[in-house]
KETIRO-632756 format. One line per 4 residues: number of its first residue (from 0); their letters; for each residue x, y, z of N, C-alpha, C. Coordinates in Angstrom, 1 decimal. Atoms other than C-alpha are relative to their C-alpha. Example, Ala and Ser with C-alpha at 12.3 -4.5 7.8 and 13.67 -1.06 7.14 Angstrom:
KETIRO-632756
0 = AS = 0.9/-1.2/0.0/12.3/-4.5/7.8/0.9/1.2/0.0 ~ -0.9/-1.1/0.0/13.7/-1.1/7.1/-0.8/1.1/0.8;
end
This chain:
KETIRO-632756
0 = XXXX = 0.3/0.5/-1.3/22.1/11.9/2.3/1.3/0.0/0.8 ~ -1.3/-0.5/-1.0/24.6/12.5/5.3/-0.5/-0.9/1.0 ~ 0.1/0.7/-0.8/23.2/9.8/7.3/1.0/-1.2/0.1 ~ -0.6/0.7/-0.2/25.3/7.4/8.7/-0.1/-1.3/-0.3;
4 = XXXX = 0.8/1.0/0.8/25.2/4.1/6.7/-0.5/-0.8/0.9 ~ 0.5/1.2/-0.9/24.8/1.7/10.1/-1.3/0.6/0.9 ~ 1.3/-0.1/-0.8/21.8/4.1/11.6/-0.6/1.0/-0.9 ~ 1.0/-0.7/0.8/19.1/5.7/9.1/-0.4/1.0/0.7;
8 = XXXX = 1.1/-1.0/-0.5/17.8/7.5/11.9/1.3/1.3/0.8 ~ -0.3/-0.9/-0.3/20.4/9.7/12.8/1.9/0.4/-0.4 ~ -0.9/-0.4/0.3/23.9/11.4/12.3/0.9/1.1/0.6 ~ -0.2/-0.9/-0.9/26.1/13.2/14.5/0.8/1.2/-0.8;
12 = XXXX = -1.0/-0.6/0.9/28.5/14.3/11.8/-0.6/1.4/-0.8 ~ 1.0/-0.7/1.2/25.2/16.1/9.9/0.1/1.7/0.3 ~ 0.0/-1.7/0.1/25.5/19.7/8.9/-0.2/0.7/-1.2 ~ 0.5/-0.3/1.5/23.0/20.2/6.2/-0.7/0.9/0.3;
16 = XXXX = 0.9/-1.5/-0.1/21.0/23.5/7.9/1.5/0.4/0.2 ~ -0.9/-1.0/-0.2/23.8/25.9/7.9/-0.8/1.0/0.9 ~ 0.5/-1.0/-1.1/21.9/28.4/10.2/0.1/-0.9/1.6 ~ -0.4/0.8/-1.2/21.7/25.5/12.7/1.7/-0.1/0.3;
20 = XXXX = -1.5/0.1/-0.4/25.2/24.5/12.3/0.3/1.2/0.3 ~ -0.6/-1.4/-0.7/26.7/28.2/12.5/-0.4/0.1/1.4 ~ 0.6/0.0/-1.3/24.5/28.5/15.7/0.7/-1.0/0.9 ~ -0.6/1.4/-1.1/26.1/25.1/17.2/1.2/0.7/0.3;
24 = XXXX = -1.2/-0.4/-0.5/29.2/26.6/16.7/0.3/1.1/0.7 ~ 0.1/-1.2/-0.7/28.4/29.9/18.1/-0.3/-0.3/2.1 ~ 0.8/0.4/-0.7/26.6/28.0/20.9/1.7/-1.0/1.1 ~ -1.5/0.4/-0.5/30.2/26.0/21.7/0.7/1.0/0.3;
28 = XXXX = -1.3/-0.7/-0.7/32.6/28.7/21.9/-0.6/0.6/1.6 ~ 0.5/-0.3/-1.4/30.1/30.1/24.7/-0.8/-0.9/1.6 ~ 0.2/1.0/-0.8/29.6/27.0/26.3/0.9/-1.3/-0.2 ~ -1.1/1.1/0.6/32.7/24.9/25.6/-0.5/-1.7/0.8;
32 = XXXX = 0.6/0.9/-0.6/31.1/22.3/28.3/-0.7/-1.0/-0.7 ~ 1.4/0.7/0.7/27.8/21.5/26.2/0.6/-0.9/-0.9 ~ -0.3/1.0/1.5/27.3/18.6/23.5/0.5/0.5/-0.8 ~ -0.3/-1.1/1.0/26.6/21.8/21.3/-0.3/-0.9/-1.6;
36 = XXXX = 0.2/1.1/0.9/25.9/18.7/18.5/-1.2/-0.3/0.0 ~ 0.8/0.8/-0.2/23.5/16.7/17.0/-0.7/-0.7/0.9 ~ 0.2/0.8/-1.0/21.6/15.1/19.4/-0.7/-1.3/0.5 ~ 0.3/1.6/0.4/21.1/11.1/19.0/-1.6/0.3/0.8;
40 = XXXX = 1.2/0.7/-0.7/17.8/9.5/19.9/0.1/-0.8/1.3 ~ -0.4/0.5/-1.5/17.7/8.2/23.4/-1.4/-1.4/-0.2 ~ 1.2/1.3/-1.0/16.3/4.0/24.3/0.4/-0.9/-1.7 ~ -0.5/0.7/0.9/17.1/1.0/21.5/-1.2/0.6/-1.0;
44 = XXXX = 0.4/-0.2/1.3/15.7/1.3/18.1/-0.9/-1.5/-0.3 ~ 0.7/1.2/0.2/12.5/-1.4/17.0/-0.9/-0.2/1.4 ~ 0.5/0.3/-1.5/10.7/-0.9/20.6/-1.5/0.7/-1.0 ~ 1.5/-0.5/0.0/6.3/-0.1/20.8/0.1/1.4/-0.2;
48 = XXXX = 0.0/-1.6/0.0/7.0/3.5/21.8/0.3/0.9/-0.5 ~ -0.6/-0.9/0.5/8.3/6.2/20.1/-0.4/1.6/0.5 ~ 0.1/-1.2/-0.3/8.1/9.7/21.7/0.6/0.9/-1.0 ~ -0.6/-1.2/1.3/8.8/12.8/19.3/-0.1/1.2/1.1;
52 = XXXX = -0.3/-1.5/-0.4/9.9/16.0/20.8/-0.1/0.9/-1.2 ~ 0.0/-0.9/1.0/10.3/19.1/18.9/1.4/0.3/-0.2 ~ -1.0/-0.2/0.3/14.1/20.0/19.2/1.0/0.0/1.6 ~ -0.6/-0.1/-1.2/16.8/19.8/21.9/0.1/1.6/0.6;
56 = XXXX = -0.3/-1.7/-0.3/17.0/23.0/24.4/1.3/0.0/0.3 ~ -1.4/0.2/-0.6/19.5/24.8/25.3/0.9/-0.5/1.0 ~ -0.4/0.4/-1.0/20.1/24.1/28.5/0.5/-1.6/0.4 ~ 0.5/1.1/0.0/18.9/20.8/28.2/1.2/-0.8/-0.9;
60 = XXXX = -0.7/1.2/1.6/19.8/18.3/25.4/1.5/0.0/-0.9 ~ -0.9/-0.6/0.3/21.7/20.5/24.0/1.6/-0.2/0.8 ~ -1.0/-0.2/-1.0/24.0/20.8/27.1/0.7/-1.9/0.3 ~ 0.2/1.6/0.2/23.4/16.8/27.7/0.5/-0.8/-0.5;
64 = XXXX = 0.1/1.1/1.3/23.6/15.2/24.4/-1.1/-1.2/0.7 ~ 1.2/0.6/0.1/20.6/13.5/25.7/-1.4/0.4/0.0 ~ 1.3/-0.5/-0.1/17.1/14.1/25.2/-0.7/0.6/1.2 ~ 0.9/-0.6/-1.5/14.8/15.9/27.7/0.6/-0.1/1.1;
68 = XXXX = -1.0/0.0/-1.1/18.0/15.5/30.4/1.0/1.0/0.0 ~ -1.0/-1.4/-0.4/19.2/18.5/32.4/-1.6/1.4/0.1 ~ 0.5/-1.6/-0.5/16.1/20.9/32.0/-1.1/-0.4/0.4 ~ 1.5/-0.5/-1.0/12.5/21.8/33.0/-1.1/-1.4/-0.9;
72 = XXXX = 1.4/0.9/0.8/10.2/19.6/30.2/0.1/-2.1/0.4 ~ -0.3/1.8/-0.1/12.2/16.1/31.3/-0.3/-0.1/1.4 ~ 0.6/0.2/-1.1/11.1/16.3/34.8/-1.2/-0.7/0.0 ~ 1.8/0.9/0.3/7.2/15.5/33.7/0.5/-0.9/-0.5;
76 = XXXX = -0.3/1.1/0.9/8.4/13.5/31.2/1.0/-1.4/0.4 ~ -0.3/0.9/-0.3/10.8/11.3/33.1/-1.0/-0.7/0.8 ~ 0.9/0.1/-1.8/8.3/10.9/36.2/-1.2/-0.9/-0.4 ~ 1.4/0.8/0.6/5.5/10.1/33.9/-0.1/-1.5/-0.7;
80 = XXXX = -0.5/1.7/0.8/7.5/7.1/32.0/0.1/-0.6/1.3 ~ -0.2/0.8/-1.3/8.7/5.6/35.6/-1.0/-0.4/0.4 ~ 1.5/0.4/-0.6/5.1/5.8/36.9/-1.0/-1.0/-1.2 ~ 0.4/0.4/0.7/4.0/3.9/33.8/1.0/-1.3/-0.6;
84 = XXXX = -0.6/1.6/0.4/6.6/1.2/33.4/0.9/0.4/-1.0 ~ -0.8/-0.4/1.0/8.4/3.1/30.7/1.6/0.2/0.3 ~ -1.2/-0.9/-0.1/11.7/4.1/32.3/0.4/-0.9/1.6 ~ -0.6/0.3/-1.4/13.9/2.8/35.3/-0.1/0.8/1.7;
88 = XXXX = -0.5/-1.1/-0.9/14.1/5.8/37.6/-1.1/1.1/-0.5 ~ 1.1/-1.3/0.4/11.7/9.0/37.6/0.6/1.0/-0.5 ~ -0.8/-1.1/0.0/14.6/11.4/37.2/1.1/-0.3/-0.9 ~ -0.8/-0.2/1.2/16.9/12.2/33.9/0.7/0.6/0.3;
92 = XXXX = -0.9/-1.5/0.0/19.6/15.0/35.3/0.8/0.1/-1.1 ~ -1.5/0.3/0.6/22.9/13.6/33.4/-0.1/-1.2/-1.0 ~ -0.6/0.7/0.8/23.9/11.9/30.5/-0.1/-1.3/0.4 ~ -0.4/1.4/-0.7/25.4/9.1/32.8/-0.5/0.0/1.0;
96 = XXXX = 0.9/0.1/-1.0/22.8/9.0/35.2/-0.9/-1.3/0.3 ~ 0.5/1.1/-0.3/22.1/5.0/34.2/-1.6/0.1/-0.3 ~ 1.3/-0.1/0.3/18.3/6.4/33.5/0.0/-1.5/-1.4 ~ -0.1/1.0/1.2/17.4/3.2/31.0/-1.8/-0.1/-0.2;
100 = XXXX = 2.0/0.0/0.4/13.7/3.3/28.7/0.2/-1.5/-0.3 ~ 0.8/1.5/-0.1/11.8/0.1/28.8/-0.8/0.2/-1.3 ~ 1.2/-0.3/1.0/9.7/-0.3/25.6/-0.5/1.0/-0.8 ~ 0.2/-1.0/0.0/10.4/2.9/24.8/0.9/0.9/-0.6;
104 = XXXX = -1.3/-0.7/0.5/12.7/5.6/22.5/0.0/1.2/0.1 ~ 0.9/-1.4/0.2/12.3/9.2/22.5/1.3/0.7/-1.1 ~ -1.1/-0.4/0.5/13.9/11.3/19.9/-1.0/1.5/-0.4 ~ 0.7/-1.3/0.4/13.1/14.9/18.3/-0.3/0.1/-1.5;
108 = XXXX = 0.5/-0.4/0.7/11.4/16.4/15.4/1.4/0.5/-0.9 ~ -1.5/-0.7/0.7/15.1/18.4/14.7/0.9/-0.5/0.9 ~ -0.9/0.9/-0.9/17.9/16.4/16.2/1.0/1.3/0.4 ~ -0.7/-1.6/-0.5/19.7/20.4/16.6/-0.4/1.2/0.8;
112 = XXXX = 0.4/-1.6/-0.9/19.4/23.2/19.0/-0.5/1.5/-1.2 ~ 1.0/-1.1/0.8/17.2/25.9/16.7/0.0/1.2/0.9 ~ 0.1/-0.6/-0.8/18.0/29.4/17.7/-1.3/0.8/0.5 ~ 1.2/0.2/-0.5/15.1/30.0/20.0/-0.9/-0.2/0.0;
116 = XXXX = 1.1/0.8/-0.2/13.9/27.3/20.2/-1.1/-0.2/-1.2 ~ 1.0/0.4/0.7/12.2/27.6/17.0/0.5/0.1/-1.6 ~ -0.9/0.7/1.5/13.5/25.1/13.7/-1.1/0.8/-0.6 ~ 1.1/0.1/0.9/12.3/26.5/10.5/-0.7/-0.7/-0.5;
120 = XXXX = -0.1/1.4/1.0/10.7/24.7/8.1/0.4/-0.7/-0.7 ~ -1.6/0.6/0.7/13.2/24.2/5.8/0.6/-0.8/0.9 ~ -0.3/0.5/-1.2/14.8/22.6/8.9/-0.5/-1.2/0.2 ~ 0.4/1.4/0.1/12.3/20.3/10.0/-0.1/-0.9/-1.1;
124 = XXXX = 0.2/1.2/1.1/11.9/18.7/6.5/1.0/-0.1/-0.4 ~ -1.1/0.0/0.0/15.5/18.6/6.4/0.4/-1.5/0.5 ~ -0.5/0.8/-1.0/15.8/16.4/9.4/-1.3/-1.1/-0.3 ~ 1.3/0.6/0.0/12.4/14.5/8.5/0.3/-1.5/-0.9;
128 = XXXX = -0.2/1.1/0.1/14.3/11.8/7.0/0.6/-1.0/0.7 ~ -0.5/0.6/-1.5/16.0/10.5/10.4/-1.3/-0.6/0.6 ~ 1.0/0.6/-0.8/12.3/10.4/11.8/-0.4/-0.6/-0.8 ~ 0.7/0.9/0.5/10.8/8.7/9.0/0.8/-1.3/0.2;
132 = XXXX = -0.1/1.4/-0.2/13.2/6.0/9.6/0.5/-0.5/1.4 ~ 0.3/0.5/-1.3/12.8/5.9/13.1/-1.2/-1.0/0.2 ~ 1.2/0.5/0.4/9.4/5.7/12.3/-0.7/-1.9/-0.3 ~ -0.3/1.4/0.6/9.9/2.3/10.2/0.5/-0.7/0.5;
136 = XXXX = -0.7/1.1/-0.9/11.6/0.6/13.0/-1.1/0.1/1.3 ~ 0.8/-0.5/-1.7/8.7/1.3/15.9/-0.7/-1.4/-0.2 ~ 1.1/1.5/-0.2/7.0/-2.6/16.7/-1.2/0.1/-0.4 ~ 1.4/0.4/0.2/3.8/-4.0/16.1/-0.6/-0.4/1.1;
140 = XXXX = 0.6/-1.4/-0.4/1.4/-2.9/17.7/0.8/1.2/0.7 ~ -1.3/-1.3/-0.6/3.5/0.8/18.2/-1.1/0.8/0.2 ~ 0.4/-1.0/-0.2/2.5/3.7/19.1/0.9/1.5/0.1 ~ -0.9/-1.1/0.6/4.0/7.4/18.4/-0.8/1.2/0.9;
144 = XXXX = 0.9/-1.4/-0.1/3.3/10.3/21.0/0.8/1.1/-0.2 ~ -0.2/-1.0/0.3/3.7/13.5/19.4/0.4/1.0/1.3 ~ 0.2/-1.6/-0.9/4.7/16.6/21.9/-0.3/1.2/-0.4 ~ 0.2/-0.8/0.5/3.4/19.2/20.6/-0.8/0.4/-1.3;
148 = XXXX = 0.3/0.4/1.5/1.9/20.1/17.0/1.2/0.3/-1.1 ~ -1.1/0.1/0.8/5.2/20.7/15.4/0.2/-1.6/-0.2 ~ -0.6/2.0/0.2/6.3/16.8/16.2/-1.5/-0.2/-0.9 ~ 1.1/0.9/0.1/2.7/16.0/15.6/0.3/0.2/-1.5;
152 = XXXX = 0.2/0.3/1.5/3.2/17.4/11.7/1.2/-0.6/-0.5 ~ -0.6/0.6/0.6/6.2/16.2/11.2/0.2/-1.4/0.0 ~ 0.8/1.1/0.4/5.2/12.9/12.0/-1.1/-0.4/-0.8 ~ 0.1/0.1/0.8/3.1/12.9/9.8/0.5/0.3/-1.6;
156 = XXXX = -1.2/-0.5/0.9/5.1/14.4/7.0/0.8/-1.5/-0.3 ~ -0.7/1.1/0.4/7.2/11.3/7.5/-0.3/-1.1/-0.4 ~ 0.9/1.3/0.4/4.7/9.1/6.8/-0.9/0.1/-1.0 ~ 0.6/-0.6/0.9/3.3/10.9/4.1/-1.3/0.0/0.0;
160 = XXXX = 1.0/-0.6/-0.1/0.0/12.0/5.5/-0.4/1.1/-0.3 ~ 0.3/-1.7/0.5/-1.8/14.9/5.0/-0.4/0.6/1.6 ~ 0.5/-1.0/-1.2/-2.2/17.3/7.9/-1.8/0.4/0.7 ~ 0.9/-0.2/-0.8/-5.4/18.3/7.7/-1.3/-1.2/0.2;
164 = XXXX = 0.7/1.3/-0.1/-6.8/14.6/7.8/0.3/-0.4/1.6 ~ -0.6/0.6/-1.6/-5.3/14.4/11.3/0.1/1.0/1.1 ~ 0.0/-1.3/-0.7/-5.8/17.6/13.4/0.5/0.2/1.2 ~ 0.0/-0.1/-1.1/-4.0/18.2/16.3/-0.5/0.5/1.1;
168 = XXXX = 1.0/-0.2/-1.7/-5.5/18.0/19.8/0.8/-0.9/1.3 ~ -0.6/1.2/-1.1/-4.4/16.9/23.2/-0.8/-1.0/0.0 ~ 0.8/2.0/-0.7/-5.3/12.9/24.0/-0.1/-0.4/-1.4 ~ 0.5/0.7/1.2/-6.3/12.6/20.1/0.9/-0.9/-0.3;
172 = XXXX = -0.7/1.0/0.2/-5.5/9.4/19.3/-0.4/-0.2/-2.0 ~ 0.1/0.4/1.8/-5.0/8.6/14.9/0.3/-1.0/-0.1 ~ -0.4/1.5/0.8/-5.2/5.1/13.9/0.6/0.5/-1.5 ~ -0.7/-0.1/1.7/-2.4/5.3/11.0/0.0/-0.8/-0.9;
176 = XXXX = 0.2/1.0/0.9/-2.9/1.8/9.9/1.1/-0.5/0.2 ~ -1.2/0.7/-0.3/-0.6/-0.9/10.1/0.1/-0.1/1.4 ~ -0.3/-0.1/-2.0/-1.1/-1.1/14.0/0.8/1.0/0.5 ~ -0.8/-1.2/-0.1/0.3/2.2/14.2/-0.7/0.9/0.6;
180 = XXXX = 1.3/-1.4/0.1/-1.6/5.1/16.3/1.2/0.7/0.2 ~ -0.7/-1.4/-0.4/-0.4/8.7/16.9/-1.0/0.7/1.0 ~ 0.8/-0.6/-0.9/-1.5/10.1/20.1/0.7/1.5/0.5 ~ -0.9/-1.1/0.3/-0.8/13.9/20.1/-0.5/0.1/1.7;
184 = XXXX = 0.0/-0.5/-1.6/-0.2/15.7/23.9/0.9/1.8/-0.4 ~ -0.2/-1.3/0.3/0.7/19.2/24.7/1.4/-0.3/0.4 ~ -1.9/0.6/-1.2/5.0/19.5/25.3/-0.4/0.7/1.2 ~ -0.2/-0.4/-1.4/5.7/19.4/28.4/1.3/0.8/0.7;
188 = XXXX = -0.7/-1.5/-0.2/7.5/22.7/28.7/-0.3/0.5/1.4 ~ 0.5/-0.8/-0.6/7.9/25.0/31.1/-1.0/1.0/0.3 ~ 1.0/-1.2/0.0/5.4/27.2/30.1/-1.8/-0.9/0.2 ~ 1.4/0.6/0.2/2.8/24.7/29.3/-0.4/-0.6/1.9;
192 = XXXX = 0.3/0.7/-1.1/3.4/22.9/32.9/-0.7/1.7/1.6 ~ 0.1/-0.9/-1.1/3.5/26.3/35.1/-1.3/0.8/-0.3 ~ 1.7/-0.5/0.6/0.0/27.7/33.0/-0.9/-0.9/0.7 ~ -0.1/1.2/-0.1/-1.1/24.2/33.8/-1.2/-0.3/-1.5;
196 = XXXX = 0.5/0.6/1.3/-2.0/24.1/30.1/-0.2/-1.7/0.1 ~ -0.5/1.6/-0.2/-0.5/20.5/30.6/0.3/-0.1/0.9 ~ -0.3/0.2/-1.1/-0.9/18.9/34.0/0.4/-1.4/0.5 ~ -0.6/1.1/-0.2/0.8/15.8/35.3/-1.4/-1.0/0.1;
200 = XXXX = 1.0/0.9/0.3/-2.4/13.9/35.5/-0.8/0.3/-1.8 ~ 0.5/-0.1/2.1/-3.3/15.3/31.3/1.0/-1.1/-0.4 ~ -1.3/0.3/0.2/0.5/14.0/30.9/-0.4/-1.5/0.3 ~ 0.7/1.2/-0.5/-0.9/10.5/32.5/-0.2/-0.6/-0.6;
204 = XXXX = 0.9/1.1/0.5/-3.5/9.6/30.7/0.1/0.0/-1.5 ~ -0.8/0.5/1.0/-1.3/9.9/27.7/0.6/-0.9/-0.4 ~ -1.5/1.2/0.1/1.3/7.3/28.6/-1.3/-1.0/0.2 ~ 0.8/0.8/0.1/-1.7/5.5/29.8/-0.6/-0.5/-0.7;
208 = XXXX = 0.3/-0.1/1.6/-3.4/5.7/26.5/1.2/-1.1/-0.7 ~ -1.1/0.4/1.0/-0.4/4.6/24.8/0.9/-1.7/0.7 ~ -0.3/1.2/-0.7/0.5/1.5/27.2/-0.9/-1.1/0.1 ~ 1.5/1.1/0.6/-3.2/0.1/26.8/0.3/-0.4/-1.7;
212 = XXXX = -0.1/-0.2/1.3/-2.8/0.6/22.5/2.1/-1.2/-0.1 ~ -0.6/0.8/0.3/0.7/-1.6/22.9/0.2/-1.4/1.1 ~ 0.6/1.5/-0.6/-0.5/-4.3/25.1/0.9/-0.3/0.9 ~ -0.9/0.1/-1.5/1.3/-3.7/28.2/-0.4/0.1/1.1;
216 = X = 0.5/0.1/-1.2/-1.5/-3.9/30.5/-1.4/-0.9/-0.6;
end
């Protein structure tokens, strides 16, 4: 284990995928600017919410060192927490931009930039012990929305469910037990938002969903 003894859930020092690490470092020399690192969980640790991403992008997170701040998927995703009570401000650009989550953490599936964009699996169950003990710190009554079906399995994974007891779908909500649901949604990517696979009112009545289920309205 290469986790850091005072936080279970994450590690900045970690460089147990060697294809990711190589890549970080490939990813630094051509962007000396960027984090290019690990990239922590964003909002205190032991809150209702827990958001799961799939991996930091490049642009983004990567560039950042903060979650969904700097690209195209944190636009919805800030806009949608502010208009719901989740978040201070609608807009994430910068690092030090004072954005501050209410009730709320968001972290990823692979805490590393994956070259394009897509961790193997080796990878995610790599990094699957960071989320499981995110996981174990989320309140009573919590709630966990998935982005995507990657997060969605590896939240499960960390909780040692079985996949196909739990099928991903947008809005589906899984009672996990323990006052625990998982409410899966589509990411809010570029691609999904400009299709309008996923549209700011789908995106909604997600957070909606998930603000009723921890008794914040």
């Amino acid at each position: 284990m290469s986790a850091a003894a005072d936080d279970p859930t994450f590690d900045l020092s970690c460089t147990r995928c060697d294809r990711l690490t190589k890549f970080l470092r490939e990813v630094r020399k051509a962007h000396p600017s960027y984090h290019a690192a690990p990239v922590a969980p964003f909002g205190k640790r032991g809150v209702p919410l827990l958001i799961v991403g799939l991996a930091p992008g490049m642009h983004g997170a990567n560039a950042t060192g903060r979650p969904f701040t700097g690209d195209h998927a944190g636009i919805l995703l800030y806009q949608t927490l502010f208009e719901h009570g989740f978040c201070n401000q609608p807009r994430g650009d910068r690092a030090d931009d004072d954005l501050c989550l209410i009730n709320c953490r968001i972290t990823n599936a692979v805490k590393c930039l994956p070259p394009a964009n897509k961790p193997s699996t080796s990878e995610i169950d790599t990094c699957n012990q960071y989320l499981a003990a995110d996981l174990a710190l989320v309140s009573r009554p919590g709630v966990v929305v998935a982005l995507g079906r990657i997060a969605h399995n590896a939240v499960l994974k960390a909780l040692s469910y079985r996949q196909r007891e739990f099928p991903f779908a947008h809005a589906a909500c899984h009672a996990l037990g323990d006052q625990l649901n998982l409410i899966d949604s589509y990411h809010c990517s570029r691609y999904n938002t400009q299709t309008k696979r996923l549209t700011a009112p789908m995106f909604g009545a997600v957070f909606a969903a998930a603000k009723r289920l921890v008794g914040q309205v």
